[in-house]
Structure formats: C-alpha cells, structure tokens
DOTORPA-690631 format. One record per atom (N, C-alpha, C): residue number from 0; atom name; x, y negated, z. Coordinates in steps of 0.2 Angstrom, whole numbers. Layout:
vexfi k=NUM	a=CA	c1=X	c2=Y	c3=Z
...
END
This chain:
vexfi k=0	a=N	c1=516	c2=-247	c3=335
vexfi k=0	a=CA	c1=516	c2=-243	c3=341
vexfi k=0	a=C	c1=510	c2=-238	c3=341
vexfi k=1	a=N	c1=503	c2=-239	c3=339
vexfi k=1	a=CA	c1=499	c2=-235	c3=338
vexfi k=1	a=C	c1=502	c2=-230	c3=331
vexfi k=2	a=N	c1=503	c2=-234	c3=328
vexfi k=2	a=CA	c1=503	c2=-228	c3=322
vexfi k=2	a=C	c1=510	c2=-222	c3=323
vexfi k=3	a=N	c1=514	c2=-225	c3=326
vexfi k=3	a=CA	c1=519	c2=-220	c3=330
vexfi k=3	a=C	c1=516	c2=-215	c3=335
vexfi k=4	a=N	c1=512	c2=-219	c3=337
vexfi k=4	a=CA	c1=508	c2=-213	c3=346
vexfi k=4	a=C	c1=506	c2=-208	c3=340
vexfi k=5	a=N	c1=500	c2=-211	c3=336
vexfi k=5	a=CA	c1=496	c2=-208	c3=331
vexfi k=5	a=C	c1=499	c2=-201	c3=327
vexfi k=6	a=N	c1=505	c2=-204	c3=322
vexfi k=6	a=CA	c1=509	c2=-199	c3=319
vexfi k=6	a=C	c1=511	c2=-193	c3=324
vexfi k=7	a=N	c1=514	c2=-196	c3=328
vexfi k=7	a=CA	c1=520	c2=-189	c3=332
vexfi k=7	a=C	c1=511	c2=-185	c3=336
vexfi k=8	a=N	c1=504	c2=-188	c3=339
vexfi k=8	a=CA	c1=502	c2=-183	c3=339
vexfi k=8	a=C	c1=499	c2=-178	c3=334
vexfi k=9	a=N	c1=498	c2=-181	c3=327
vexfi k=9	a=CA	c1=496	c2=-177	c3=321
vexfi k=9	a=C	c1=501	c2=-171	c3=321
vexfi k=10	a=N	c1=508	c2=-174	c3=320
vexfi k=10	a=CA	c1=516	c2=-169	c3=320
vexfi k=10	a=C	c1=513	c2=-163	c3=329
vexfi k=11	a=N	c1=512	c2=-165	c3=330
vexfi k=11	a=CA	c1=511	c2=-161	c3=337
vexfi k=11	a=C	c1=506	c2=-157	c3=336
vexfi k=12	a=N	c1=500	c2=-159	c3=333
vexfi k=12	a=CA	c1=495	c2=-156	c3=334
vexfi k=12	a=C	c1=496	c2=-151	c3=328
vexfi k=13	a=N	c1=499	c2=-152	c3=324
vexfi k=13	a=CA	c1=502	c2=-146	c3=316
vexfi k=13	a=C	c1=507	c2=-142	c3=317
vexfi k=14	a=N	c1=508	c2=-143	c3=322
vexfi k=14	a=CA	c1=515	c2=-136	c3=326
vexfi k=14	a=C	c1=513	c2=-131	c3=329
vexfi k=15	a=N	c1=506	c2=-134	c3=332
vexfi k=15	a=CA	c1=504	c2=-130	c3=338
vexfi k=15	a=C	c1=499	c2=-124	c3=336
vexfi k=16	a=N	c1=502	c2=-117	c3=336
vexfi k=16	a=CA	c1=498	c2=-112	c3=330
vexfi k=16	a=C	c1=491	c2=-111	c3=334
vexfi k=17	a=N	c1=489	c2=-112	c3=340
vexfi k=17	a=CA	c1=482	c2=-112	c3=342
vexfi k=17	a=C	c1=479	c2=-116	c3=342
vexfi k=18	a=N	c1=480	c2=-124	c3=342
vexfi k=18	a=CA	c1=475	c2=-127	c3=340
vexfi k=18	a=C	c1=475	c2=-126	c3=332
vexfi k=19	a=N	c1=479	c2=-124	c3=326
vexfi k=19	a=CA	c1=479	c2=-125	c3=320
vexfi k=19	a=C	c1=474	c2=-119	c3=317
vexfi k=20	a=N	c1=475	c2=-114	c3=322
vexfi k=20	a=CA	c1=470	c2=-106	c3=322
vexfi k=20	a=C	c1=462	c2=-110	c3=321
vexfi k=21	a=N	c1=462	c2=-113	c3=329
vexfi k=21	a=CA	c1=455	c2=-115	c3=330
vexfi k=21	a=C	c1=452	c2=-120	c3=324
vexfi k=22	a=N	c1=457	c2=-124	c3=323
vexfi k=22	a=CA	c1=455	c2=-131	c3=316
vexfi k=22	a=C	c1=453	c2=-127	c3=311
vexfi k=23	a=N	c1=455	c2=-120	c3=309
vexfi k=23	a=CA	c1=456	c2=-116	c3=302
vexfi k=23	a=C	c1=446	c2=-114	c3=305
vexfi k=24	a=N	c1=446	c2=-112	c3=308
vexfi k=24	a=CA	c1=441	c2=-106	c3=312
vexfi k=24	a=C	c1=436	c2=-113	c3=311
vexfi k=25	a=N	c1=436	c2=-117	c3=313
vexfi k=25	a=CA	c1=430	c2=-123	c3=313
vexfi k=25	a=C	c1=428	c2=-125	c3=309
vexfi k=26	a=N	c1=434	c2=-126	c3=304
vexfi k=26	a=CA	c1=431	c2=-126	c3=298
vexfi k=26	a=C	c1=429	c2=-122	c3=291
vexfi k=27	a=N	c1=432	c2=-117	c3=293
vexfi k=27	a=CA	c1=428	c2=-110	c3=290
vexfi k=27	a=C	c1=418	c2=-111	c3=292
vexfi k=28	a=N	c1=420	c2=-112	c3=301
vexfi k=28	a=CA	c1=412	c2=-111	c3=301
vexfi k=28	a=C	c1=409	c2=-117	c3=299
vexfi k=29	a=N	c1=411	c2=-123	c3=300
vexfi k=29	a=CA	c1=407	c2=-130	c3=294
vexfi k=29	a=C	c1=407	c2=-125	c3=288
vexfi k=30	a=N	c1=409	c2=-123	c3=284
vexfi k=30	a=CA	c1=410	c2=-122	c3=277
vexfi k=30	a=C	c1=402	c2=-115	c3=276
vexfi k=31	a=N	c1=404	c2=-112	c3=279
vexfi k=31	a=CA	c1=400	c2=-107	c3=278
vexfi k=31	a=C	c1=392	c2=-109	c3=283
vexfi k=32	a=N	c1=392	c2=-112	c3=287
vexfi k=32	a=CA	c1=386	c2=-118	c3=287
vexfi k=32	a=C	c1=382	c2=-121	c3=280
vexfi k=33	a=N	c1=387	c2=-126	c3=278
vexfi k=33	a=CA	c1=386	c2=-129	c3=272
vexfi k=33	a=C	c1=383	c2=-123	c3=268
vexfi k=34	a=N	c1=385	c2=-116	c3=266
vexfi k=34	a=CA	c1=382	c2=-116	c3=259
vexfi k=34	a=C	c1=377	c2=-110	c3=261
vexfi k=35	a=N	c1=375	c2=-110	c3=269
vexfi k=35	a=CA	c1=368	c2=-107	c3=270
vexfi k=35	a=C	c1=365	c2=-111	c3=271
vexfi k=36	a=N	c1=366	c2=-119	c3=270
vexfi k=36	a=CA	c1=361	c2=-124	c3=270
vexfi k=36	a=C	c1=359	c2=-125	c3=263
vexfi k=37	a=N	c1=362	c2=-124	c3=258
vexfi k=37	a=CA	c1=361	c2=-124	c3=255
vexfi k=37	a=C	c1=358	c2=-118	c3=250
vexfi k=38	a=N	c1=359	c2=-113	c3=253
vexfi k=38	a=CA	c1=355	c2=-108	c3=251
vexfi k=38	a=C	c1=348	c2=-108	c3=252
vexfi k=39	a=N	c1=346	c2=-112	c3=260
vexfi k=39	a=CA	c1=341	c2=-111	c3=263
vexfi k=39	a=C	c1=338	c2=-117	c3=259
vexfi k=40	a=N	c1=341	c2=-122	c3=256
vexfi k=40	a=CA	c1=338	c2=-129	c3=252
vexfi k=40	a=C	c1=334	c2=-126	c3=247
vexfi k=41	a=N	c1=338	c2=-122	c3=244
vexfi k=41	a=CA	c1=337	c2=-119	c3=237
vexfi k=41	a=C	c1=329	c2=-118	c3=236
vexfi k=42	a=N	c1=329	c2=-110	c3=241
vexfi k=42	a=CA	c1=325	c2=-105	c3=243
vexfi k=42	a=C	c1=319	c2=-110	c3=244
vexfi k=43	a=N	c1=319	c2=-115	c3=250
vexfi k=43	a=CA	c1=316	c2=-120	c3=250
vexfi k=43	a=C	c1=310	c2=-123	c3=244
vexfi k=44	a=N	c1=315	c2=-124	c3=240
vexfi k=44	a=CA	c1=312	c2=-127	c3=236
vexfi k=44	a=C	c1=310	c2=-124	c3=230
vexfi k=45	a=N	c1=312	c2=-117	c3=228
vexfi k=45	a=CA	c1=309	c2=-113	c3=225
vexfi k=45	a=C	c1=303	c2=-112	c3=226
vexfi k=46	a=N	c1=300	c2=-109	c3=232
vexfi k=46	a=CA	c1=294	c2=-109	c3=235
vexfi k=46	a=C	c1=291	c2=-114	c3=236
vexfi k=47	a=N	c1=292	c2=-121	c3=234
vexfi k=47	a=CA	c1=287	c2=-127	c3=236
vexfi k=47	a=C	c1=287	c2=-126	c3=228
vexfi k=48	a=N	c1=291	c2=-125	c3=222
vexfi k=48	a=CA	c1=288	c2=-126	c3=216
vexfi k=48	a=C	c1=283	c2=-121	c3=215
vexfi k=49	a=N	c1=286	c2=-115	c3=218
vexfi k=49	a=CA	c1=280	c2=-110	c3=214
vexfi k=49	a=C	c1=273	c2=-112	c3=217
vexfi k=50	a=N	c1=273	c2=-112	c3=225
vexfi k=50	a=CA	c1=266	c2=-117	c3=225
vexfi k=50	a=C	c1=262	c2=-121	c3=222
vexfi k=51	a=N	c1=267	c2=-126	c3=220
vexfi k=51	a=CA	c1=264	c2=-133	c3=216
vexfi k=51	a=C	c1=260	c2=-129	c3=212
vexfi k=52	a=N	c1=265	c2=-125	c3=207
vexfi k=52	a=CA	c1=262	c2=-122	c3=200
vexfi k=52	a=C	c1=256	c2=-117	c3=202
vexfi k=53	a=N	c1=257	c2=-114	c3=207
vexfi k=53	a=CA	c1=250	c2=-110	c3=209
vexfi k=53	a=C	c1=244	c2=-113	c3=208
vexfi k=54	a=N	c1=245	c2=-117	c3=211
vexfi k=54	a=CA	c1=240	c2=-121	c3=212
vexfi k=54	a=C	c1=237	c2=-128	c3=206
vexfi k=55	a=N	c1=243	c2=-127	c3=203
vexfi k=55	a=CA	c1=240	c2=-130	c3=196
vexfi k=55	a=C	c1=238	c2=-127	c3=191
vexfi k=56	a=N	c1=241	c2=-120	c3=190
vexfi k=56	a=CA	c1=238	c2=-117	c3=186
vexfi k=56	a=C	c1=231	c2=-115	c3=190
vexfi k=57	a=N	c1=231	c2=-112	c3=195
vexfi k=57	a=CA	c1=222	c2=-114	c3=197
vexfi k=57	a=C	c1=216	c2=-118	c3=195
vexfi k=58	a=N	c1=221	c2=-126	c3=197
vexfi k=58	a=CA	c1=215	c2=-129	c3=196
vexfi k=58	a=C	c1=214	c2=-131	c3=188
vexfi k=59	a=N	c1=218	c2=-129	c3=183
vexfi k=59	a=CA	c1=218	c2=-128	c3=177
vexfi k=59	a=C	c1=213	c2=-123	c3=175
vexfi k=60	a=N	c1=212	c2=-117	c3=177
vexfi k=60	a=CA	c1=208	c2=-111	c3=175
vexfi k=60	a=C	c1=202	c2=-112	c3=178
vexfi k=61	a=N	c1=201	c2=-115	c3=184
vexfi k=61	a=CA	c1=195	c2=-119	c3=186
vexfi k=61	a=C	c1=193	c2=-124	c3=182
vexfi k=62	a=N	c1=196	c2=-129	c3=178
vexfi k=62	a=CA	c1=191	c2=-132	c3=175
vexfi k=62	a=C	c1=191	c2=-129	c3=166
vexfi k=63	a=N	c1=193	c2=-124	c3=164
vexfi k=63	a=CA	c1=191	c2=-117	c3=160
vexfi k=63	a=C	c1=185	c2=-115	c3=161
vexfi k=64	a=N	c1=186	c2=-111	c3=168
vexfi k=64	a=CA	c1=180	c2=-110	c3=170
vexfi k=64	a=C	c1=171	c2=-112	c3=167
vexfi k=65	a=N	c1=172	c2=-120	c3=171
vexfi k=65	a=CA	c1=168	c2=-123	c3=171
vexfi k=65	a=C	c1=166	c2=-125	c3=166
vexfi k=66	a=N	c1=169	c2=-127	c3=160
vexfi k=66	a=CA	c1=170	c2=-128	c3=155
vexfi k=66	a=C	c1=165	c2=-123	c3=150
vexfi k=67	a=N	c1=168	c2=-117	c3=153
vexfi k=67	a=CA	c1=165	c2=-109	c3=147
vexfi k=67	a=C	c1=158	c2=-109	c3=151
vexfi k=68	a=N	c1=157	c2=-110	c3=158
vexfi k=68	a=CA	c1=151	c2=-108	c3=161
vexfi k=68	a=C	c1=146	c2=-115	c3=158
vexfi k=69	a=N	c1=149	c2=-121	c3=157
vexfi k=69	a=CA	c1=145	c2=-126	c3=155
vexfi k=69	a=C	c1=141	c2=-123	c3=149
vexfi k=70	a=N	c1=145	c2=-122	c3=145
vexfi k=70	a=CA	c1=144	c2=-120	c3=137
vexfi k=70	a=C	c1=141	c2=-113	c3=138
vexfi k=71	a=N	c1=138	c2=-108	c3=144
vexfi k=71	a=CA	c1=135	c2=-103	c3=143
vexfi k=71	a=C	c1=142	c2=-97	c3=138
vexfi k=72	a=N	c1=148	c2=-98	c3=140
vexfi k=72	a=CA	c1=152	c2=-94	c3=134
vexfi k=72	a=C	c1=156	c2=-90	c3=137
vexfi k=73	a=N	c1=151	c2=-84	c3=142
vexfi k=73	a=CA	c1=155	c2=-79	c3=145
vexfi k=73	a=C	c1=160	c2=-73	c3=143
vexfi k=74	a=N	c1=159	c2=-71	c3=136
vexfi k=74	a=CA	c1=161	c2=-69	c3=132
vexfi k=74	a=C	c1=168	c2=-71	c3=135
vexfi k=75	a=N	c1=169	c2=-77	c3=129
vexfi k=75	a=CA	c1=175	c2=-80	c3=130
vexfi k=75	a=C	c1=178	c2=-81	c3=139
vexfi k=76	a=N	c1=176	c2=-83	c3=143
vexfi k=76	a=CA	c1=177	c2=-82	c3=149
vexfi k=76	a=C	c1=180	c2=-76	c3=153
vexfi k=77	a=N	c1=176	c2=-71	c3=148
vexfi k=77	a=CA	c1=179	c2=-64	c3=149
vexfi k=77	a=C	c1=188	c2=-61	c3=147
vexfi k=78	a=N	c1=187	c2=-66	c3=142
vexfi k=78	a=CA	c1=193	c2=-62	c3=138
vexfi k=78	a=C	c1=200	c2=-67	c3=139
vexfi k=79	a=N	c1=195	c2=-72	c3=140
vexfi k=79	a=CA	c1=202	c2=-77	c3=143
vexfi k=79	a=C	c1=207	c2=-75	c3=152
vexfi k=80	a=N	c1=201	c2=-72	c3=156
vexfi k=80	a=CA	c1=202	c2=-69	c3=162
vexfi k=80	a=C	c1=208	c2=-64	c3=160
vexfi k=81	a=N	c1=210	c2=-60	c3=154
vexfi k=81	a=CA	c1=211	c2=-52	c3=152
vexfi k=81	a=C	c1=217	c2=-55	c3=149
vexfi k=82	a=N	c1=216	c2=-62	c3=145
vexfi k=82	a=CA	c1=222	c2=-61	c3=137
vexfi k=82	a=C	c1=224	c2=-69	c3=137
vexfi k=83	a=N	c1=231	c2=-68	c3=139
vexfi k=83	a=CA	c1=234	c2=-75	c3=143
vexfi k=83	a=C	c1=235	c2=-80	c3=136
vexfi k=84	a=N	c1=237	c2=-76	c3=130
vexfi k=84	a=CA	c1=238	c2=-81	c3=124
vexfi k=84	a=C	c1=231	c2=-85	c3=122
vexfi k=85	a=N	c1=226	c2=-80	c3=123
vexfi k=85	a=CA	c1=218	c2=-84	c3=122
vexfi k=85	a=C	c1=217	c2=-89	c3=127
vexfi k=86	a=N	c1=219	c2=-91	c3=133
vexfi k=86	a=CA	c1=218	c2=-93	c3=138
vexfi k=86	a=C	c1=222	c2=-100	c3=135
vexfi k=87	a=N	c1=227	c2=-98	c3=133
vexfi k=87	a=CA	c1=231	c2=-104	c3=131
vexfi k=87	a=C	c1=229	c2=-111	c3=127
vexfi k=88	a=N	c1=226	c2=-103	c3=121
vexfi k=88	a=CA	c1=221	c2=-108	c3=115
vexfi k=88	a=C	c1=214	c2=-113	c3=119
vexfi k=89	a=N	c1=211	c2=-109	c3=123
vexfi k=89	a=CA	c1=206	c2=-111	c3=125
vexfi k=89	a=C	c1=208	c2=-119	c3=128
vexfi k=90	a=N	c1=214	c2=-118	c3=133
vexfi k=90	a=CA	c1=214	c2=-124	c3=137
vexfi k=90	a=C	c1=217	c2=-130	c3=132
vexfi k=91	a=N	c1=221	c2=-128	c3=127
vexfi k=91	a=CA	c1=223	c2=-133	c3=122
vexfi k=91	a=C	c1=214	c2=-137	c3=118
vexfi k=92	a=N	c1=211	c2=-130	c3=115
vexfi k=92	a=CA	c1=207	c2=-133	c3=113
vexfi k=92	a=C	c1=203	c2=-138	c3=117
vexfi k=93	a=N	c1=200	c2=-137	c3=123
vexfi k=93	a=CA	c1=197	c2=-138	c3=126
vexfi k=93	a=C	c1=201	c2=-145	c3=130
vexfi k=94	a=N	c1=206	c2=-148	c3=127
vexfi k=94	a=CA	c1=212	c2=-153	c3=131
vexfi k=94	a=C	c1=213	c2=-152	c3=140
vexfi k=95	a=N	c1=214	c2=-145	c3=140
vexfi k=95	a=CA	c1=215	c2=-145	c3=149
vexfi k=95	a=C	c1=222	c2=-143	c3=150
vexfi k=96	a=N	c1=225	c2=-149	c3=155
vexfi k=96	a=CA	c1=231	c2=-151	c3=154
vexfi k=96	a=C	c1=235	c2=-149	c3=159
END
C-alpha cells in the first residue's frame, strides 16, 4: 500500500509540468552552487599555498642572510639579493633547506 501511494505520487509529480519546471530550476541552482564552491575551494587554496611558500622562501633567505652576514660576505649577499641561480647555489651550498 505505501509503495502504491508512493509510485502514483512520483507518476503525478512527473506529469505535472510546473512542479517538473521548478525541480529542473532547483537543480540547476544546486549545480551551479556546487561548482562556485568549488571554484571558491580552489582559489582558496591556491592562496593558502602561495602564502605558505612566501613565507618559506623568506625564512630561507633569512637564514642566507645570516649566514653571509655571519661570514662577513656581503659581496656575495649582494649578488645573491640580484641573481636567483647564485641564490640557489648558495642555499644548497650552505644546506638551507
């Protein structure tokens, strides 16, 4: 008896062109919800990476820094500030991770 009530209202409710309008329209609007949620995840988390990185490669050039100023080797402090592949070398040299 329920699955009868059940059926004939599913059959009823698929006949009826304005609730079927509104069903189509509602679920349009979940959908395109969904993939501004998902845009906005992305976006999200694009921006918490670059941060992270910002902030890593800071405290990495900070302890360059320190490093070059320990050793009195402004020179090189200089040119590492200017020339990103010297920068590289140094931090390898120097195991700054």
């Amino acid at each position: 008896p329920r699955f009868v009530f059940l059926n004939s209202a599913v059959v009823m409710a698929r006949q009826n062109k304005e609730w079927r309008r509104e069903y189509m329209m509602w679920q349009m609007d979940i959908n395109i919800a969904k993939v501004d949620a998902r845009a906005e995840g992305r976006a999200e988390g694009i921006a918490e990476g670059r941060a992270e990185g910002n902030a890593e490669g800071q405290g990495l050039m900070a302890r360059l820094v320190d490093i070059l100023l320990e050793k009195g080797d402004t020179e090189s402090l200089k040119r590492a500030a200017k020339d990103e592949e010297y920068r590289m070398q140094l931090m390898e040299k120097y195991h700054i991770q």
